[in-house]
Residue frames as qw, qx, qy, qz and C-alpha x, y, z in Angstrom:
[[0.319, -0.337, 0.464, -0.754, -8.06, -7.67, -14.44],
 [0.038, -0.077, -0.935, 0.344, -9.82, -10.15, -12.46],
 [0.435, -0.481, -0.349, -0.677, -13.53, -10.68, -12.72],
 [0.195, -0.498, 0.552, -0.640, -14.89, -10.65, -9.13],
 [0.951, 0.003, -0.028, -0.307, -17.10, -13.40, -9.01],
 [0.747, 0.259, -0.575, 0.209, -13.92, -15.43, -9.90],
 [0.330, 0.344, -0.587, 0.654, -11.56, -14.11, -6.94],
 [0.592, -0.690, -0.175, -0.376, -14.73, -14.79, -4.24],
 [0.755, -0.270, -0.405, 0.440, -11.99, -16.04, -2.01],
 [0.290, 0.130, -0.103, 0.943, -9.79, -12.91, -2.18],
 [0.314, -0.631, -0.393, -0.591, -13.39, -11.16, -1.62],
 [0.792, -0.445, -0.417, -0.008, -14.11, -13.10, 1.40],
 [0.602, -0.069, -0.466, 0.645, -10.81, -11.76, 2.88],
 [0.060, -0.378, 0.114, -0.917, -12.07, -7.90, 3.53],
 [0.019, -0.413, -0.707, 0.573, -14.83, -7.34, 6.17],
 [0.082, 0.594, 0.619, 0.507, -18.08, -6.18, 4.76],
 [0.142, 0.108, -0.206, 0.962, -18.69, -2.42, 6.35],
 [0.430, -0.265, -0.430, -0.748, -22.05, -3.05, 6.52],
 [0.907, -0.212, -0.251, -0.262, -22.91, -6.24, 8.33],
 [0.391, -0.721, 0.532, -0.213, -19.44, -6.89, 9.87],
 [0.907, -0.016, 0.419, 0.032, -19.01, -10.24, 7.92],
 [0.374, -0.250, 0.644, 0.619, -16.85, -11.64, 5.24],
 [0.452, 0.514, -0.123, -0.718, -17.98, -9.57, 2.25],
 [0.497, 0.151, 0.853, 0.059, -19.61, -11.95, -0.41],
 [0.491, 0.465, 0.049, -0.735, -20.40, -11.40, -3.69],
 [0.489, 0.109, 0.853, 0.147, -21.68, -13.66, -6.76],
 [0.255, 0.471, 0.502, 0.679, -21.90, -12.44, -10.50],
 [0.249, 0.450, 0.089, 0.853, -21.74, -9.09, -9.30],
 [0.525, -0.682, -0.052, -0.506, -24.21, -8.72, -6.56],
 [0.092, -0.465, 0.693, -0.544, -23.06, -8.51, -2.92],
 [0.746, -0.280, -0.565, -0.213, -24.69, -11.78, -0.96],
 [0.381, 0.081, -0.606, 0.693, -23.11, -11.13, 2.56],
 [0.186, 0.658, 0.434, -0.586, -26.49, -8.59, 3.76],
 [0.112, 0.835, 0.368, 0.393, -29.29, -6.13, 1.78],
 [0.085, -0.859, -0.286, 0.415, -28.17, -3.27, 3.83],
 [0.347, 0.923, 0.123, 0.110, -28.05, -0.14, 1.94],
 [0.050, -0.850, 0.519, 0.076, -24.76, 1.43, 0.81],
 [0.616, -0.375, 0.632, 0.284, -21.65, -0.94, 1.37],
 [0.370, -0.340, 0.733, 0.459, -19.81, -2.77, -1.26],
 [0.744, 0.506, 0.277, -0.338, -20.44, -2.69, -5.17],
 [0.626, -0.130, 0.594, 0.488, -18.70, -3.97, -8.18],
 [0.539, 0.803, -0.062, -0.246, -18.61, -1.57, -11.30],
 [0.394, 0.669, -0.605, -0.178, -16.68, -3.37, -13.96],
 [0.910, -0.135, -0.390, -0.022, -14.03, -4.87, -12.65],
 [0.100, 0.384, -0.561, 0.726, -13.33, -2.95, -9.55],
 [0.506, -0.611, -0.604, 0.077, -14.87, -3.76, -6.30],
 [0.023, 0.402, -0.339, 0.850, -15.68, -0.57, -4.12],
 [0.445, -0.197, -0.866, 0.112, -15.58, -1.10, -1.46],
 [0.006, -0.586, -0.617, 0.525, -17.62, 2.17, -0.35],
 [0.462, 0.551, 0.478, 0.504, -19.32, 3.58, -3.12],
 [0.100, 0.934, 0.310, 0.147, -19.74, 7.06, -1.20],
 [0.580, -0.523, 0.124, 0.613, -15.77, 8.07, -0.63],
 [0.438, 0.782, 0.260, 0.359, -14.80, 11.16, -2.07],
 [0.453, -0.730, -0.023, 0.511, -12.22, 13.58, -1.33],
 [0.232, 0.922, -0.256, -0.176, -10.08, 16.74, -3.14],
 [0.587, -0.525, 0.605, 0.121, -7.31, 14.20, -2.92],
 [0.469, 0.082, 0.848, 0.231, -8.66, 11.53, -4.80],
 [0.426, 0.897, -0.107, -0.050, -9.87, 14.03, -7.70],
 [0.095, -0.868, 0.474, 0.113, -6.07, 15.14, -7.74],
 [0.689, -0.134, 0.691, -0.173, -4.99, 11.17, -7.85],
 [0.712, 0.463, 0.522, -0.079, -7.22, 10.38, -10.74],
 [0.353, 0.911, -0.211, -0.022, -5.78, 13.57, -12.78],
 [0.106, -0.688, 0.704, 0.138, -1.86, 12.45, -11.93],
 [0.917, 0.023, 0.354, -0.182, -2.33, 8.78, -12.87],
 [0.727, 0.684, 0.058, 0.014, -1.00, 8.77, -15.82],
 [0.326, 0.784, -0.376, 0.371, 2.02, 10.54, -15.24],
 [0.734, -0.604, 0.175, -0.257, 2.59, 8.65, -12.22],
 [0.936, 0.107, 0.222, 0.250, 4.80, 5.83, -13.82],
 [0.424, 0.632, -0.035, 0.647, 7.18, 8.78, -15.47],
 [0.044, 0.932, -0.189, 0.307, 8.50, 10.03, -12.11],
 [0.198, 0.808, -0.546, 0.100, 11.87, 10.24, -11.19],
 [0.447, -0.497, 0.620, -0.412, 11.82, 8.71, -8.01],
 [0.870, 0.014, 0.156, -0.468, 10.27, 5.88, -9.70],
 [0.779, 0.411, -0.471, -0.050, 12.94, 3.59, -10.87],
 [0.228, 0.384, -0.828, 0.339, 15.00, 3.46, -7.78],
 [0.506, -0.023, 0.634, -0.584, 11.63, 2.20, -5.84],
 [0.883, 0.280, -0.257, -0.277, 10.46, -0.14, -8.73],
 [0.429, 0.612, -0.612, 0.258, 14.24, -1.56, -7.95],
 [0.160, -0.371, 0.693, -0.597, 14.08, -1.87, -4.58],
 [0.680, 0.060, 0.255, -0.685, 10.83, -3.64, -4.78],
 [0.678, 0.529, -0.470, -0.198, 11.94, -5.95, -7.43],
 [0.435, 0.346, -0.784, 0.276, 14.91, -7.27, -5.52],
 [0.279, -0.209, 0.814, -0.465, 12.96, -7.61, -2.58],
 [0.851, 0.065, 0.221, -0.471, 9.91, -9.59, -3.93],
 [0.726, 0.332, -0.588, -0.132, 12.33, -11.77, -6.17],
 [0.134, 0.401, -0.819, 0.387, 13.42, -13.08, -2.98],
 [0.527, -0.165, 0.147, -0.820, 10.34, -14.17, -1.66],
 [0.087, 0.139, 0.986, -0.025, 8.71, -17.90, -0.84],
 [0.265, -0.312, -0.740, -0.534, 5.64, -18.74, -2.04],
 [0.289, -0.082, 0.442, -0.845, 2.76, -17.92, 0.06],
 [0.047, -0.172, -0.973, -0.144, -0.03, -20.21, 0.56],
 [0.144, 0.728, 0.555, -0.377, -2.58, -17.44, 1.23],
 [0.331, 0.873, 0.265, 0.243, -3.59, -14.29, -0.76],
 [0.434, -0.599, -0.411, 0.533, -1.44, -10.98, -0.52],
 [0.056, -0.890, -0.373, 0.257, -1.95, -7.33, -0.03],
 [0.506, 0.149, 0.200, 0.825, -0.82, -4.56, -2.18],
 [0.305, -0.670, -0.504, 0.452, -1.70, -1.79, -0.21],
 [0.039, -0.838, 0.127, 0.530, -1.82, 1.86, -1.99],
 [0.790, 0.153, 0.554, 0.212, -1.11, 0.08, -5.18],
 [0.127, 0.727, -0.301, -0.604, -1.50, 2.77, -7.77],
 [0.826, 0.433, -0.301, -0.201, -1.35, 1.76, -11.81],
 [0.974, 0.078, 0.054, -0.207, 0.42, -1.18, -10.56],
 [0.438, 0.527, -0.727, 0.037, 4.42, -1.44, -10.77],
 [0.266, -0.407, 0.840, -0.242, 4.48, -3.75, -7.42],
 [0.877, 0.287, 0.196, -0.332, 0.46, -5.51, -8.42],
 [0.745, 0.584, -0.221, -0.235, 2.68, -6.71, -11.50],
 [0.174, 0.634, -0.723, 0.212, 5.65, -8.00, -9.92],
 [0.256, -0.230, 0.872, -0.349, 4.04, -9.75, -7.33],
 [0.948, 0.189, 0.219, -0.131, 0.96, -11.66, -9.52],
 [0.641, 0.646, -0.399, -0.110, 4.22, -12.35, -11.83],
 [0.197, -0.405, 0.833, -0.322, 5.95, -14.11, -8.65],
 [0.444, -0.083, -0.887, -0.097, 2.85, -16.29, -8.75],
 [0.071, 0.125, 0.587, -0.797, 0.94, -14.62, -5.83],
 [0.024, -0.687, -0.672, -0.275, -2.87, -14.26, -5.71],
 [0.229, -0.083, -0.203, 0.948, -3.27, -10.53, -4.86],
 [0.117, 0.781, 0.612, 0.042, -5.44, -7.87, -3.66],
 [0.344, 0.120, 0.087, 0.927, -4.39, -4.61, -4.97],
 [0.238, -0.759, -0.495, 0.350, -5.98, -1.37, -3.30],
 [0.301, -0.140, -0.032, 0.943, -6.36, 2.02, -3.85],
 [0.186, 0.667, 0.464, -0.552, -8.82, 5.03, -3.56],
 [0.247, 0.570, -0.355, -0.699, -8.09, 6.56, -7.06],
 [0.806, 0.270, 0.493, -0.186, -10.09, 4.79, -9.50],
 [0.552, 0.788, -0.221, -0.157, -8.07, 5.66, -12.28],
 [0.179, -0.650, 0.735, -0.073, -5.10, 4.48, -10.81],
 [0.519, -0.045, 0.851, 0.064, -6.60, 0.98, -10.51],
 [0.765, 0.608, 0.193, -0.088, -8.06, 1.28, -14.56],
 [0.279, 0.840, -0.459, 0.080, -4.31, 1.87, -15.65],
 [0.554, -0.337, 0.746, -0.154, -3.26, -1.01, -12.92],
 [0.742, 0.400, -0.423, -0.333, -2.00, -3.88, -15.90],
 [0.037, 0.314, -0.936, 0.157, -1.26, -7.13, -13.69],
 [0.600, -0.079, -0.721, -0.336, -3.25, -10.12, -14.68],
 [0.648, -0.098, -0.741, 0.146, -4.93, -12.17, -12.44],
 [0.175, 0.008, -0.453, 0.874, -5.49, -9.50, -9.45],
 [0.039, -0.839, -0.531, 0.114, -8.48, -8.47, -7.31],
 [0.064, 0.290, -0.158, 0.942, -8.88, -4.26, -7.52],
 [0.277, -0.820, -0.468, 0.181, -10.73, -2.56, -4.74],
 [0.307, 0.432, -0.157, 0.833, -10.89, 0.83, -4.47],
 [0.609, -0.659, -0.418, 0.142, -11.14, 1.69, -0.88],
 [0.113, -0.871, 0.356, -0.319, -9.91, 4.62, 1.69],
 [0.613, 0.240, -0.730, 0.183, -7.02, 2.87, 3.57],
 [0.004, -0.078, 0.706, -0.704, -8.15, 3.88, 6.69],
 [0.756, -0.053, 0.169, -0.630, -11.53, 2.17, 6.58],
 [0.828, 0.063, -0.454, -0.324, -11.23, -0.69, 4.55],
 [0.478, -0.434, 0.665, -0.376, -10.96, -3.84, 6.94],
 [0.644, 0.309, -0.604, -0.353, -9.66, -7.28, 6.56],
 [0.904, -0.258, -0.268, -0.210, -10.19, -10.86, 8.08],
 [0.244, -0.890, 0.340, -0.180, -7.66, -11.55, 10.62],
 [0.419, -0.369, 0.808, 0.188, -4.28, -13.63, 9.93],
 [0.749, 0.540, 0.334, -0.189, -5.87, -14.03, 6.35],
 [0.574, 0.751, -0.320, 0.061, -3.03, -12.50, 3.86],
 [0.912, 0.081, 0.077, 0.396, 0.83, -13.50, 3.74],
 [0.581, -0.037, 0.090, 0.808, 2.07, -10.73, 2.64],
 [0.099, -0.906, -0.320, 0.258, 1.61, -6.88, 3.03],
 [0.519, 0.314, 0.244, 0.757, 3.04, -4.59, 0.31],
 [0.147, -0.869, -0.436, 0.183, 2.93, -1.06, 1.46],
 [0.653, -0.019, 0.218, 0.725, 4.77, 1.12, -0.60],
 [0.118, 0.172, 0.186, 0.960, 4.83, 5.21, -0.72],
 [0.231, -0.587, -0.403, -0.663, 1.68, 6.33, 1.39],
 [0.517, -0.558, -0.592, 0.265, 1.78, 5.96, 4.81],
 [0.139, -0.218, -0.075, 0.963, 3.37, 9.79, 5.23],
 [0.251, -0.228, -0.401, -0.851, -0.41, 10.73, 3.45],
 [0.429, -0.511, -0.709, -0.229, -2.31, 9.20, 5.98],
 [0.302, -0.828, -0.095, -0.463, -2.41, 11.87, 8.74],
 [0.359, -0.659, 0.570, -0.334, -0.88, 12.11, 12.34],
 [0.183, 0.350, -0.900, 0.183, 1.04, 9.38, 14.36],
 [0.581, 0.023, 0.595, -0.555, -2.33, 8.21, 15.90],
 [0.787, 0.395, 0.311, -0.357, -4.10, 7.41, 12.79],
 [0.402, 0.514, -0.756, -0.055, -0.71, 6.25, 10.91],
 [0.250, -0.305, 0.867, -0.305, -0.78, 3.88, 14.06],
 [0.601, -0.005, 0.448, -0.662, -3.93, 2.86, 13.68],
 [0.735, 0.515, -0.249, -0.365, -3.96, 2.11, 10.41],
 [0.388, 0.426, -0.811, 0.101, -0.91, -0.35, 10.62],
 [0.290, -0.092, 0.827, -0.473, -2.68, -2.36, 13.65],
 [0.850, 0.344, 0.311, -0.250, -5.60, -3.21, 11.30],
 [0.776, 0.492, -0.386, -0.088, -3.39, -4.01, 8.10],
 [0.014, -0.445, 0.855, -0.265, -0.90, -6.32, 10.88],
 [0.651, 0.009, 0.516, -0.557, -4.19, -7.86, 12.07],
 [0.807, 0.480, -0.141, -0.314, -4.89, -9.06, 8.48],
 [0.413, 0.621, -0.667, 0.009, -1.14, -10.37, 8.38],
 [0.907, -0.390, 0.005, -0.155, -0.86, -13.95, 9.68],
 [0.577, -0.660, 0.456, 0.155, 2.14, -15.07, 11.76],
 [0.768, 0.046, 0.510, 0.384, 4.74, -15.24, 9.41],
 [0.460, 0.785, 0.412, 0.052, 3.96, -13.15, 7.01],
 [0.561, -0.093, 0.148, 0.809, 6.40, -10.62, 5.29],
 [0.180, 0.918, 0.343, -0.089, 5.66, -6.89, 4.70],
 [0.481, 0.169, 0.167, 0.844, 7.58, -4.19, 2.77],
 [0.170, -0.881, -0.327, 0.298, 7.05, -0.70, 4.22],
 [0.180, 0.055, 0.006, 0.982, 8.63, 2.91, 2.69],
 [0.164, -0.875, -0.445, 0.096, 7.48, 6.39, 3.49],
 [0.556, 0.691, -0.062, 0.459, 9.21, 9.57, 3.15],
 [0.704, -0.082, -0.391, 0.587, 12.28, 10.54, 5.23],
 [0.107, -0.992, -0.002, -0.061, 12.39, 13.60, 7.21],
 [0.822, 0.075, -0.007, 0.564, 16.20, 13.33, 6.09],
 [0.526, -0.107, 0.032, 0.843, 18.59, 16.50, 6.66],
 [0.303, 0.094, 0.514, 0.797, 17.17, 18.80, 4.25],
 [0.503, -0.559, -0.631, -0.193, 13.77, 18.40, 5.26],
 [0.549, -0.557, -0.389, 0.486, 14.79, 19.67, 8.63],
 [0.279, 0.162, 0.158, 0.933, 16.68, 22.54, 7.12],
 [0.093, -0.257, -0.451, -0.850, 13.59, 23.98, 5.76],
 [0.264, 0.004, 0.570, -0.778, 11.35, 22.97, 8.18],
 [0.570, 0.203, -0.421, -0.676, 9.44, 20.93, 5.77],
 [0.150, 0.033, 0.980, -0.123, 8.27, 17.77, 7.85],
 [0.233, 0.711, 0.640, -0.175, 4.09, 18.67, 7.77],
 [0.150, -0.264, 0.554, 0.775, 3.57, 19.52, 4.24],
 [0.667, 0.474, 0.559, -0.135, 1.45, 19.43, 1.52],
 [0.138, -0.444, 0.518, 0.718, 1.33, 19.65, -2.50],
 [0.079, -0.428, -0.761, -0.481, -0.85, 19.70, -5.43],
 [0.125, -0.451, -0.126, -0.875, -2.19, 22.92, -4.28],
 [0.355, -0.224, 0.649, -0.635, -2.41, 21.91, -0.23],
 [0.823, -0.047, -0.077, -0.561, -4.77, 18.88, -1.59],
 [0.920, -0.042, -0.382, 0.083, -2.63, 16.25, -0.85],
 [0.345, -0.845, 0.276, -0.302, -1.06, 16.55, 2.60],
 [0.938, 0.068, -0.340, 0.020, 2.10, 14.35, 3.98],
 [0.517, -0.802, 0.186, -0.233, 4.08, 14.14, 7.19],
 [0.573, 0.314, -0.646, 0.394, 8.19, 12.67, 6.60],
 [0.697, -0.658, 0.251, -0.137, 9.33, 10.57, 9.66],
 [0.022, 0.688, -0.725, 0.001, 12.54, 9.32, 10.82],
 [0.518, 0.077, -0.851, -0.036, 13.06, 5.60, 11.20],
 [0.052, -0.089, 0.678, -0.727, 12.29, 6.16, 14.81],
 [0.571, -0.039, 0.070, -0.817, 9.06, 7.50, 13.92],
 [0.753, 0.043, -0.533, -0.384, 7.83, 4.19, 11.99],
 [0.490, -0.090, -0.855, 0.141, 9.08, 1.88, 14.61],
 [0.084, 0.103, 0.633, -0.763, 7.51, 3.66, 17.21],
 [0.595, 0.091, 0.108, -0.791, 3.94, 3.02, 15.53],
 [0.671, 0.099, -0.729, -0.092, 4.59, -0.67, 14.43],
 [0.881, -0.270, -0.172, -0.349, 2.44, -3.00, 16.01],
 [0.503, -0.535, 0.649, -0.200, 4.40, -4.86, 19.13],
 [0.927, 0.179, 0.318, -0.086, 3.61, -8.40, 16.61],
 [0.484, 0.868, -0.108, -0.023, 5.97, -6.74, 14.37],
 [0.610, -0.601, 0.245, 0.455, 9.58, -8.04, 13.68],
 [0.345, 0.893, -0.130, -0.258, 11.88, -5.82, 11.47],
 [0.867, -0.031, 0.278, 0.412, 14.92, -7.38, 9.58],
 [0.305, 0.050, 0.162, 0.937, 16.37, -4.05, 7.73],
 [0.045, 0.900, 0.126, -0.414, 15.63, -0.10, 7.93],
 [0.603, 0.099, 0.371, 0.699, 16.99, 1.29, 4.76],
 [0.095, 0.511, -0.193, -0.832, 17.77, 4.79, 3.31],
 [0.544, 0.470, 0.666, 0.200, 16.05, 4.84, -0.21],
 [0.347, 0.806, 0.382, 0.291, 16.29, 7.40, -3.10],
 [0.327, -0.702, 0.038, 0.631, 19.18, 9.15, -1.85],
 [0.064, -0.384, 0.623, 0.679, 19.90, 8.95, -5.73],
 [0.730, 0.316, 0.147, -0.589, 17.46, 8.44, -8.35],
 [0.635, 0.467, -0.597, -0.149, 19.77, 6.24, -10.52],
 [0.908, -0.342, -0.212, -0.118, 19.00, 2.35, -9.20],
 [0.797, 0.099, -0.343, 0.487, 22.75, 1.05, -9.08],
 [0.172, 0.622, -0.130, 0.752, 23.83, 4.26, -8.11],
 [0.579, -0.500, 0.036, -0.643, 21.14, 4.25, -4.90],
 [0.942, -0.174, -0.265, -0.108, 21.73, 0.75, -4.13],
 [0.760, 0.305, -0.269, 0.507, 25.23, 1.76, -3.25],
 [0.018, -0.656, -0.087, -0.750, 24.84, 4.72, -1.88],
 [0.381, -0.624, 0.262, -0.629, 22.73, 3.80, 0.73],
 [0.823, 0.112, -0.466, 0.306, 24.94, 1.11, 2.07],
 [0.503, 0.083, -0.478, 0.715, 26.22, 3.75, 4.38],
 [0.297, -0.468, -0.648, 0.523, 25.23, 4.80, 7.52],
 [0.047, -0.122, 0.078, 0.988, 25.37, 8.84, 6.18],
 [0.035, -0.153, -0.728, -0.668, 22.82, 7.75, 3.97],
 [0.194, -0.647, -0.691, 0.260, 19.90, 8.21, 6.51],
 [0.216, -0.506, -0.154, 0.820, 20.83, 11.74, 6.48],
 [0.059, 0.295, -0.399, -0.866, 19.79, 12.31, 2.67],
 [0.068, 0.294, 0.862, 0.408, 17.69, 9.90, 1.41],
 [0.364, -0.102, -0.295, -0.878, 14.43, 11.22, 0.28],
 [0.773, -0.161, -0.437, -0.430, 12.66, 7.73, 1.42],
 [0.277, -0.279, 0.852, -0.345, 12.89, 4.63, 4.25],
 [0.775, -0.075, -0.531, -0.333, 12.06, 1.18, 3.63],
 [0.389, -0.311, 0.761, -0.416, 11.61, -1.10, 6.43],
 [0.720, 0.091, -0.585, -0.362, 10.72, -4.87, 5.68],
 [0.505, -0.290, 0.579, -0.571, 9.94, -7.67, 8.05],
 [0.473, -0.162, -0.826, -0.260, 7.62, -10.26, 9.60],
 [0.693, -0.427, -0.110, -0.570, 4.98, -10.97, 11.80],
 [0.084, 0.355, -0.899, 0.241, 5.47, -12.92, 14.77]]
C-alpha cells in the first residue's frame, strides 16, 4: 500500500469536508485546516470521515474475505481485464470507485496508472493487494473530488446499493465532475433482467435486509448519466458465470433479457 505522505498529489485530488479545499496532508497530519473531525490517516488508509458507520459496512467488513470466492466473480474480473488492457495511458490519477480487496486496484496500478482506490469497508481496503495505490475509505455519496482532476473512473458492482434514482443520479454528477474531458469510465450494476421481473424482485435487500439494492434496466442508467456523458457499449454481463462462455453469450441481443449484470463504458465529453 501506499504511504500517504508519498501520494500528496492523489490526496490533493479529493475535497477536504471540512474547509472545502484540496485536502492536504504531510507525514500523517492533515495541513489543509484545524477544524475538528474531517480527514485522518490510520496506517495506511486515509479516512476520509472518521465518524461513518452503518449496519452495512459491519456486514462488508465480515464478507471480505469471501468476497474474491464468488461465483459471479470471474466473469467480471474478465470483463474488466479486457477492458482496462485496452486502455491509453493517462496522464492524471484514476478512480477506482467501490474498489473492494482490489481485483480492478490491481489491474489498473499493473497497467501503470496512479490510482485512488475507495471504499467504506475497511477491511476490504486491508485485504486490497495492489502496490503503489492511495486507499481511502469513504461513503460514496459524500466523498468529493477536484473537478476534471482524474482520467479515469472505475465503477464496478455498487451503484444498485446506493439508494433511489435521485441519489444514484447524484452521485454520478459528482464522480463525472471529477472526470476530465476525455476521460474513460467503466460502469456495471445489476440488471433487472427477466427473472427479476418474474418475482418482482427489483427493490431488494440481503444479508438480513442490511444491505439494500435496486436492479435497473439499461434505460434506467442512461437516464441518470450526466448530459457530459458519452457511451460507446451497453453490455449484458454474467448471463453465465463461465468467462468464455459469458463473453459469447452476451453477444446477443436476448442476452439483456438474462444477464444478472450491465456494463456500460464510455467517455466524457
Amino acid at each position: 500500500m501506499s504511504d500517504v505522505s508519498v501520494a500528496s498529489d492523489r490526496v490533493a485530488l479529493m475535497i477536504c469536508p471540512r474547509c472545502r479545499g484540496p485536502l492536504r496532508f504531510q507525514d500523517g497530519h492533515r495541513l489543509c485546516c484545524e477544524l475538528p473531525g474531517g480527514p485522518v490517516r490510520v496506517g495506511n488508509i486515509l479516512i476520509y470521515e472518521p465518524e461513518i458507520s452503518s449496519p452495512e459496512m459491519i456486514v462488508r467488513d465480515r464478507q471480505a474475505e469471501g468476497y474474491l470466492s464468488h461465483v459471479k466473480l470471474p466473469t467480471q474480473i474478465h470483463r474488466m481485464r479486457s477492458f482496462i488492457a485496452g486502455l491509453p495511458s493517462a496522464a492524471r490519477p484514476v478512480l477506482d470507485l467501490g474498489c473492494g480487496p482490489g481485483p480492478a486496484t490491481e489491474m489498473l496500478t499493473a497497467k501503470g496508472f496512479e490510482v485512488v482506490a475507495v471504499d467504506f469497508s475497511r477491511r476490504c481496503l486491508e485485504l486490497n493487494k495492489a502496490r503503489g495505490a492511495l486507499f481511502v475509505q469513504a461513503d460514496l455519496r459524500d466523498i468529493r473530488f477536484a473537478k476534471d482532476s482524474v482520467d479515469g473512473l472505475m465503477m464496478a458492482d455498487f451503484l444498485q446499493h446506493l439508494g433511489g434514482p435521485e441519489v444514484q443520479k447524484q452521485f454520478l454528477q459528482k464522480a463525472f465532475d471529477g472526470l476530465a474531458p476525455g476521460g474513460w469510465f467503466f460502469l456495471s450494476a445489476f440488471n433487472a433482467n427477466i427473472k427479476n421481473r418474474l418475482r418482482a424482485d427489483i427493490d431488494g435487500a440481503f444479508a438480513g435486509g442490511k444491505i439494500r439494492y435496486r436492479r435497473m434496466t439499461p434505460a434506467d442508467v442512461l437516464g441518470i448519466l450526466p448530459p457530459t456523458v458519452k457511451v460507446d457499449e451497453v453490455r449484458p454481463m454474467n448471463v453465465f458465470h463461465r468467462p468464455k462462455l459469458d463473453d459469447f453469450a452476451t453477444r446477443f441481443p436476448w442476452a439483456r433479457l438474462l444477464a444478472r449484470m450491465i456494463v456500460l463504458t464510455g467517455r466524457k465529453i
